[in-house]
N, C-alpha and C positions, 0 to 999 in steps of 0.2 A: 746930772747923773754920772759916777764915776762905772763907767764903761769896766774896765778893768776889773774895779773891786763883785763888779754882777757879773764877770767873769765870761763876759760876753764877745764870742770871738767871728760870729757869719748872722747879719742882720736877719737873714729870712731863716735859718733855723732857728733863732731866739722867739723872733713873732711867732713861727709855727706852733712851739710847745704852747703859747697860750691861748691858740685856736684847738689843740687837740687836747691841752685842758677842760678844755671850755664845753667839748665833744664830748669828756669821758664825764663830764661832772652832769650831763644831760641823761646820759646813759645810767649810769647810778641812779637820778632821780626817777628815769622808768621805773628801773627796778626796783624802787622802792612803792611808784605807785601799783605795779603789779602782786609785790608783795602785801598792800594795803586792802588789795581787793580780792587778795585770794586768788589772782588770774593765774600767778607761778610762785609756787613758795619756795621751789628750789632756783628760784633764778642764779642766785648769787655763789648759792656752791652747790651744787650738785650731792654731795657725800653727807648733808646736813638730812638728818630724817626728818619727817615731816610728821609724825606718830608719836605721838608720847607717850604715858602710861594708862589716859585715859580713852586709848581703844584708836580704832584706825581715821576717826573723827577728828582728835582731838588736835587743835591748832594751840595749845597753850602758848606755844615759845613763841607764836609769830610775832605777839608784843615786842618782847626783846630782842628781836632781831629787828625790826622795826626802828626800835629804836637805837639800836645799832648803826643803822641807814642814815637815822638822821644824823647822829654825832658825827657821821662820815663825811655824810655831805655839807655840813658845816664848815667843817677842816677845810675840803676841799673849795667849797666855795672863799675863804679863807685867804688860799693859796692863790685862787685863781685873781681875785683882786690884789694882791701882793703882784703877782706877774703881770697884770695889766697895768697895774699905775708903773713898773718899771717900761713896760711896752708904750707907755702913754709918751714918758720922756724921752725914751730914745725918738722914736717919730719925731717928737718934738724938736728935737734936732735941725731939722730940714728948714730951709731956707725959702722953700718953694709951697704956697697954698695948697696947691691942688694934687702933688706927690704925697703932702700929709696928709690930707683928706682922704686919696685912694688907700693910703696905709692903712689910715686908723679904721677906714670902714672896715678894708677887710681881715686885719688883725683883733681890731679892739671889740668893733662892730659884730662882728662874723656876717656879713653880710655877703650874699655870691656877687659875683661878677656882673651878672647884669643887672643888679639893683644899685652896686656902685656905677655901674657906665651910666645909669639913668639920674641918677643922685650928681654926678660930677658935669654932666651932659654933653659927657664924648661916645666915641664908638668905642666898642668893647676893646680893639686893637689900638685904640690911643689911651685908653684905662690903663691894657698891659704895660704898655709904653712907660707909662708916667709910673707905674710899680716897679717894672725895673730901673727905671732910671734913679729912683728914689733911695731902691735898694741896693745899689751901687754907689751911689754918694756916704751910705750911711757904715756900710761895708769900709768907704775910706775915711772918715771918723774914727770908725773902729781900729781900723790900722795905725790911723796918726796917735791913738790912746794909745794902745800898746807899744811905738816906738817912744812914745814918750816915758813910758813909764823902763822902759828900756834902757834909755838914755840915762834915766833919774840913778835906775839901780847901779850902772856902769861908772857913772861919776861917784857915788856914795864907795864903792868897787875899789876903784882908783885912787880916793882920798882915805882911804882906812891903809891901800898899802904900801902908800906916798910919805903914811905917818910912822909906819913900821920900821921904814929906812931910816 
């Protein structure tokens, strides 16, 4: 995984957006099943009437918004596997079993805390433990990518104006 070109600069913010992907893409599929059943037709926007022409009954558009939903949550589901197989390599990273195990569960996984502790079979405060110690190591991965890639620019830098002279 080139670290740099996913543009990835603090391990636990990176894993986070694809837990809070992962949140928004559940949310969406509510509101889709809400919309499916009639429970809120205006979940999704508010300012969208809900009355057509055929009287204060009439749900004709809910199809099309429906199907809206779905193209949406598509997409998103889409993305969200796009950010987990990058979320899968960085973890993969690690050198250590049980650091990537408590990562993947609970980034890739989305699983809480105490389902990892019982799944890894520590206490909750040796789970934390091994998350951040995981997520410190991957943090300096990250840093050694980017002075490398620092390094590369600064020599390519120097040789363009080495040739100049």
């Amino acid at each position: 995984m080139d670290i740099v070109k996913a543009n990835i600069v603090d391990a636990k913010k990176f894993l986070l957006t694809i837990r809070e992907q992962h949140y928004e893409l559940e949310e969406l599929k509510y509101e889709r099943y809400l919309e499916e059943n009639g429970l809120c037709i205006k979940v999704s926007n508010p300012a969208r009437t809900c009355v057509g022409r055929g009287g204060q009954n009439d749900l004709s558009a809910v199809p099309v918004h429906i199907e809206r939903f779905v193209r949406r949550i598509a997409k998103e589901e889409a993305a969200l596997y796009q950010i987990r197989e990058a979320g899968k390599d960085l973890i993969a990273l690690l050198p250590d079993a049980r650091e990537r195990t408590i990562l993947k569960y609970y980034y890739i996984d989305f699983l809480t805390w105490e389902q990892i502790a019982l799944r890894v079979h520590l206490s909750p405060s040796r789970t934390y433990d091994g998350h951040r110690m995981g997520l410190e190591q991957l943090n300096g991965y990250i840093r050694a990518a980017w002075m490398r890639k620092l390094i590369a620019l600064l020599k390519v830098r120097s040789k363009s104006e080495s040739n100049m002279w």
